[in-house]
C-alpha distance (Angstrom), angle and dihedral (degrees) to the residues before:
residue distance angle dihedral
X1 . . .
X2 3.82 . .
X3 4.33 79.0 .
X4 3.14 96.0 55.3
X5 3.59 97.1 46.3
X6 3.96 90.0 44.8
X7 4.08 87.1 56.8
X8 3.84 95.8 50.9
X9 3.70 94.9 41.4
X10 4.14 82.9 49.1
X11 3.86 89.4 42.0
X12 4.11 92.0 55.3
X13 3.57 93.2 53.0
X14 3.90 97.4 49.8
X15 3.84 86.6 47.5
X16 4.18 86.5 54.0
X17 3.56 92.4 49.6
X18 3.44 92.8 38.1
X19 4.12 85.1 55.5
X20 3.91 91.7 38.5
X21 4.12 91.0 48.5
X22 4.03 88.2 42.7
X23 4.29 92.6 53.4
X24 3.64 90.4 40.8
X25 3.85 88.3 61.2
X26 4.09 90.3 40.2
X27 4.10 90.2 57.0
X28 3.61 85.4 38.1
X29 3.47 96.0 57.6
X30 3.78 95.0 34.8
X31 3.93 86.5 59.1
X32 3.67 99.3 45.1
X33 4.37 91.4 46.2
X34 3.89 75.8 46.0
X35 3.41 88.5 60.1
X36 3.84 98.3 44.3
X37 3.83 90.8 48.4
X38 3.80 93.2 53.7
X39 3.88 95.2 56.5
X40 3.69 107.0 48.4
X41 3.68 83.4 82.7
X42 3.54 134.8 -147.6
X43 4.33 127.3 4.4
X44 3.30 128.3 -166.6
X45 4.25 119.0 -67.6
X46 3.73 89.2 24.6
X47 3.79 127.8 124.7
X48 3.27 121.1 -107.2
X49 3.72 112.6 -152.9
X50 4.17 123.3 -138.3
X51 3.95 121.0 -102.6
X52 3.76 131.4 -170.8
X53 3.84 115.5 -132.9
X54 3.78 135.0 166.1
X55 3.48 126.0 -104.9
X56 3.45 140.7 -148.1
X57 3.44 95.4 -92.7
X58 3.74 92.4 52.4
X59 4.15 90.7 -98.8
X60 3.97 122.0 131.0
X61 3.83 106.4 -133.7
X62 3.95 125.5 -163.1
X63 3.76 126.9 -173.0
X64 3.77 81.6 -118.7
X65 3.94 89.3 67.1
X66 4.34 85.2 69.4
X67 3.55 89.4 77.9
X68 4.43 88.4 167.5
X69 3.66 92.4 29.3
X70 3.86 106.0 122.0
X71 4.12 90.4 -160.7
X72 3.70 138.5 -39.7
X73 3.46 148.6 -106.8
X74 4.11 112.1 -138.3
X75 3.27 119.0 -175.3
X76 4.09 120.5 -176.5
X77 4.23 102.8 -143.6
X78 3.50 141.3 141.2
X79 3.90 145.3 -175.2
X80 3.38 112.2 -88.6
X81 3.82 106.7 38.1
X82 4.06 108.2 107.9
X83 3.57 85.4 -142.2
X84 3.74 100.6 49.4
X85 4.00 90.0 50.8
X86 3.92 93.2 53.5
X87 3.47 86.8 51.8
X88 4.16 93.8 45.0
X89 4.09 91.9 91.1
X90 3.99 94.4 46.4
X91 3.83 95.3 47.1
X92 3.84 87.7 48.8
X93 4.09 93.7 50.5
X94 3.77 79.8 48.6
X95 3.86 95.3 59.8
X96 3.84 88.7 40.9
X97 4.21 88.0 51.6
X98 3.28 100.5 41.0
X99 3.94 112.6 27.4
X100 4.04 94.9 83.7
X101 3.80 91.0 49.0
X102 3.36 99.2 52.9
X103 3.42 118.1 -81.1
X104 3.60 123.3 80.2
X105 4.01 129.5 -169.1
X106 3.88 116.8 -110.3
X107 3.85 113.6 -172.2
X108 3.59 119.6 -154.2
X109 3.90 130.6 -167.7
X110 3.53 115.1 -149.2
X111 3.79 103.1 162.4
X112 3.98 103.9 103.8
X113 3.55 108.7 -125.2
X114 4.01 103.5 -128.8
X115 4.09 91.0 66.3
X116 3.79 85.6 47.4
X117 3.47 128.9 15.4
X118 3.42 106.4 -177.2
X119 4.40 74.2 78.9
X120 3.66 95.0 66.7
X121 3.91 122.9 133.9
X122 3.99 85.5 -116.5
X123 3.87 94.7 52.4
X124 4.10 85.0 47.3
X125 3.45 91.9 63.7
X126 4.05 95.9 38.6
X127 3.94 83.3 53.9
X128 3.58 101.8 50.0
X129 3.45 91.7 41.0
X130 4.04 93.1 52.1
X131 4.05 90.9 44.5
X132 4.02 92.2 38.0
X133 3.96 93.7 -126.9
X134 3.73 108.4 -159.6
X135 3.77 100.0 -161.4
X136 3.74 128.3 53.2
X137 3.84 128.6 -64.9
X138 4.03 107.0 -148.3
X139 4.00 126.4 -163.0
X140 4.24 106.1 -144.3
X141 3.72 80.8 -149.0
X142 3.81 105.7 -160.3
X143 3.59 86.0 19.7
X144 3.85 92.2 -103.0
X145 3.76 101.7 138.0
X146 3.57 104.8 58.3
X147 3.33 99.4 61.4
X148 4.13 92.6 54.7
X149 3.45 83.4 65.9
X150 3.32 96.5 42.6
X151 4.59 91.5 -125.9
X152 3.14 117.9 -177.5
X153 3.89 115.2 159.0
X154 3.92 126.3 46.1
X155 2.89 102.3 -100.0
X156 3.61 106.7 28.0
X157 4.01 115.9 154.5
X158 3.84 133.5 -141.7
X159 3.09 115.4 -169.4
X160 4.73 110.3 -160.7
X161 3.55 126.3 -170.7
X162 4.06 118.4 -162.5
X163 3.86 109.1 -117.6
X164 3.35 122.7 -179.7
X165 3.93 93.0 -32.2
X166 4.08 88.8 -41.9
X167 3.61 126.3 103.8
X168 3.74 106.3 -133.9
X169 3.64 127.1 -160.6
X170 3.78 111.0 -117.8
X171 3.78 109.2 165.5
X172 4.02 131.9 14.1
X173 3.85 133.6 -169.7
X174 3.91 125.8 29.8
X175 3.58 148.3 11.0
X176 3.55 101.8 -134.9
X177 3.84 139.6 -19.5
X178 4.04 94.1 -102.7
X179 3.55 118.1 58.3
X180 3.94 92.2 169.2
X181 3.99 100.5 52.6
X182 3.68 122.5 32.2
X183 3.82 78.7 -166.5
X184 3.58 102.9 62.7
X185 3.74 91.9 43.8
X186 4.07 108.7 136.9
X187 3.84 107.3 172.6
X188 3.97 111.8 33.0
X189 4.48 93.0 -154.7
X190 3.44 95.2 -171.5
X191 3.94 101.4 33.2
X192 3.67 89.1 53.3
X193 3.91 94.4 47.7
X194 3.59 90.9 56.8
X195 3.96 100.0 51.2
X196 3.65 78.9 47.3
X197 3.61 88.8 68.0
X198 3.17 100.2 35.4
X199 3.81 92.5 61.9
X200 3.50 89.5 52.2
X201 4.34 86.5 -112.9
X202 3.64 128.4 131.4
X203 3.88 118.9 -90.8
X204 3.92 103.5 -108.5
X205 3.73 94.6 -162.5
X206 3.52 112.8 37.7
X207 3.80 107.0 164.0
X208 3.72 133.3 34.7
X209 3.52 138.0 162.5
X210 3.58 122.2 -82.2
X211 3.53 116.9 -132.6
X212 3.93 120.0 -166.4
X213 3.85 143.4 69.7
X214 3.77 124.9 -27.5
X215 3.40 113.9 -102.7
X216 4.06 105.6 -99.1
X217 3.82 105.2 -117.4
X218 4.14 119.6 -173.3
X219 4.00 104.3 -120.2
C-alpha cells in the first residue's frame, strides 16, 4: 500500500513538471516567434514612424521636415551594389517626376561601412556628387532603420502616403521588373504605385520582390 501510494505521489509530480517544463517551452516559443514577427518590418496599411538621419551635407532630415509632401518614396541603396547603381538614373528621374507632386525620393544607406567600405559616409557624398543625386542621401547610422521596415535588398522601395498625420505604407519591394535594362522595362512597380495615389485609386500591386544586394550587417 505504502508502494503504491509512493508511485502515485511520484507520478503527480512528474506530470507537474512535465506541465511546468511543457509551458516553459510554450512562452518560450511564443517569445522567440515574438521576436521573429517583430523584425520582418513593416506590411502594407501600417504606420511607419519618422526618423532623423544625417545627410550628405551633414543635415539631419525627418519626414516631418516635408511639411507639403503628400507621401514619399524611400528607397534603401547604397554605392557599391551592381544592382543599386543600375538603378541610380531611374530613382533620380523618379525624384525629378515625382518631387513637385508630392512625393519626393529619400535614399537611405543601410549597409554599415566596416563590412563594406565602398558604403562609407565619405563615398556617399563622392557618389551623389559624381551621379548629381537630387534628393537626399541618408546614413542609418547604427543600422536602426532598416530593420523598422523590415529592408532587405539594395534597393528595396517603400512607397508612404500621409494619412491623417500618419505615414502609411502603400507599396513594398521593387522599382521595376528589369534591373539590367531600363529599356526592356514592362511594369514600372513603383511608378505605377505613385500615380495610383495620386489619382486618389487603390494600388493594384502592392508588393513585389526585391531584387538586389543584402543589406551589409556588422556580425
Amino acid at each position: 500500500m505504502k508502494n503504491i501510494k509512493i508511485i502515485i505521489t511520484s507520478f503527480i509530480i512528474g506530470f507537474g513538471l512535465l506541465s511546468f517544463t511543457a509551458k516553459n517551452n510554450e512562452n518560450t516559443v511564443k517569445e522567440k516567434y515574438s521576436f521573429i514577427r517583430s523584425e520582418k518590418g513593416y506590411e502594407i496599411g501600417d504606420e511607419a514612424t519618422d526618423f532623423k538621419l544625417k545627410n550628405i551635407d551633414g543635415k539631419i532630415v525627418s519626414l516631418s521636415d516635408y511639411k507639403s509632401a503628400k507621401g514619399f518614396i524611400i528607397i534603401f541603396t547604397c554605392n557599391h551594389c551592381p544592382y543599386a547603381k543600375k538603378y541610380e538614373d531611374r530613382i533620380i528621374a523618379l525624384d525629378k517626376k515625382y518631387k513637385e507632386q508630392g512625393y519626393p525620393v529619400i535614399a537611405i544607406n543601410p549597409n554599415d561601412p566596416n563590412v563594406q567600405p565602398e558604403d562609407g559616409y565619405q563615398q556617399m557624398i563622392e557618389r551623389a556628387k559624381q551621379k548629381g543625386f537630387t534628393f537626399p542621401y541618408l546614413v542609418d547610422e547604427g543600422q536602426k532603420i532598416y530593420p523598422q521596415y523590415g529592408a532587405t535588398k539594395t534597393p528595396h522601395v517603400f512607397i508612404l502616403q500621409k494619412e491623417n498625420g500618419k505615414n502609411i505604407v502603400k507599396y513594398i519591394g521593387a522599382i521595376d521588373n528589369n534591373y539590367d535594362n531600363p529599356n526592356d522595362v514592362s511594369e514600372y512597380y513603383a511608378q505605377d504605385a505613385v500615380n495610383a495615389l495620386l489619382k486618389g485609386e487603390p494600388v493594384k500591386m502592392t508588393k513585389t520582390v526585391a531584387i538586389g544586394c543584402t543589406v551589409k550587417v556588422k556580425k
